[in-house]
C-alpha positions, 0 to 999 in steps of 0.5 A, a space after each residue: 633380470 633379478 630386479 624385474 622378478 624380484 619386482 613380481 615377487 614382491 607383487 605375490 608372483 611365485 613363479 617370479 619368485 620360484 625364478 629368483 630362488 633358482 637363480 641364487 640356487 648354485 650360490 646358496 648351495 656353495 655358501 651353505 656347503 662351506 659353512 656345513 660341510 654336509 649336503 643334507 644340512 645345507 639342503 636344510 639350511 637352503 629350504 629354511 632361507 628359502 621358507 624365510 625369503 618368501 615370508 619376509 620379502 615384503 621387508 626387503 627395503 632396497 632391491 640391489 641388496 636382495 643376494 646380500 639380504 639372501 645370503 645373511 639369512 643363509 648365514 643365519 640358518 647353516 648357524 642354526 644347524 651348527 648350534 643344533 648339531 652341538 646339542 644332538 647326540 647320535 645313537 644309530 649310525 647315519 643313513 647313506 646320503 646321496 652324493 651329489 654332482 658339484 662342478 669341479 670348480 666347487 670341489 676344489 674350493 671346498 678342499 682348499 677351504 676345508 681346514 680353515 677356520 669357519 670365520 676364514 672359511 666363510 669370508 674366503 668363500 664369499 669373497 672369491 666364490 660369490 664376488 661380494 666385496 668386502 664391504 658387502 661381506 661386513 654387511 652379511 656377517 654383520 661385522 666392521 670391514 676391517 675385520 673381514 679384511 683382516 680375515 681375509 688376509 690371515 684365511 690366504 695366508 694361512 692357504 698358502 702355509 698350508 700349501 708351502 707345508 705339503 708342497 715341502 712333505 711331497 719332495 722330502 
């Protein structure tokens, strides 16, 4: 189904196009919401790599690569607002943001990936989360496979310390 829209896509079809980005909707939220930590950002992030899509979809060599090509211009733009955010001081107080219904599953993740380390955080996220494997991850952080894999290996270690330490505060 993804190739066919993608296909129509290409060919200016926005409907096609608007089918595609909804598909992608709930793992574009779940990797912009672990990078960010904030759902006003990510919907920002979300918009942006949307606006980004639909303007250089003609780009886009190979198809099967479409989530993989989506998900790296996410990455791009929630580091972006992170780089922002460092640069903007706030005076006023933030306004109430909307909370927002997530599936219990995300929720869960996104406490047990809240401590990590972005560099942990992101790859963990990708891997279970999203599925891609580590050879698909090294192409959308744009970094050697060893490397995820190593960082994949220190994020669950550094999960299961994390665990075995509140696990021993809860019986002593």
């Amino acid at each position: 189904m993804t190739e066919r829209l993608l296909r129509k896509a290409k060919r200016g079809d926005s409907d096609a196009f608007c089918r595609l980005m909804d598909l992608h909707m709930q793992s574009m939220y779940k990797v912009a919401r672990a990078y960010l930590n904030n759902d006003e950002d990510a919907a920002d992030a979300i918009q942006d790599t949307i606006l980004s899509c639909f303007e250089k979809l003609q780009t886009l060599e190979h198809n099967r690569y479409f989530k993989t090509w989506l998900i790296r211009i996410l990455i791009n733009k929630c580091k972006d607002i992170l780089q922002n955010r460092s640069r903007v001081t706030y005076t006023d107080t933030l306004p109430e943001t909307p909370i927002y219904q997530e599936d219990f599953e995300a929720m869960e993740w996104n406490q047990v990936l809240a401590p990590l380390d972005e560099k942990y955080r992101t790859i963990l996220l990708l891997y279970y989360m999203e599925g891609f494997n580590t050879r698909e991850i090294s192409e959308i952080l744009k970094m050697k496979e060893s490397t995820v894999k190593s960082r994949l290996q220190r994020g669950r270690q550094k999960i299961s310390m994390e665990y075995q330490y509140k696990i021993k505060e809860e019986h002593a």
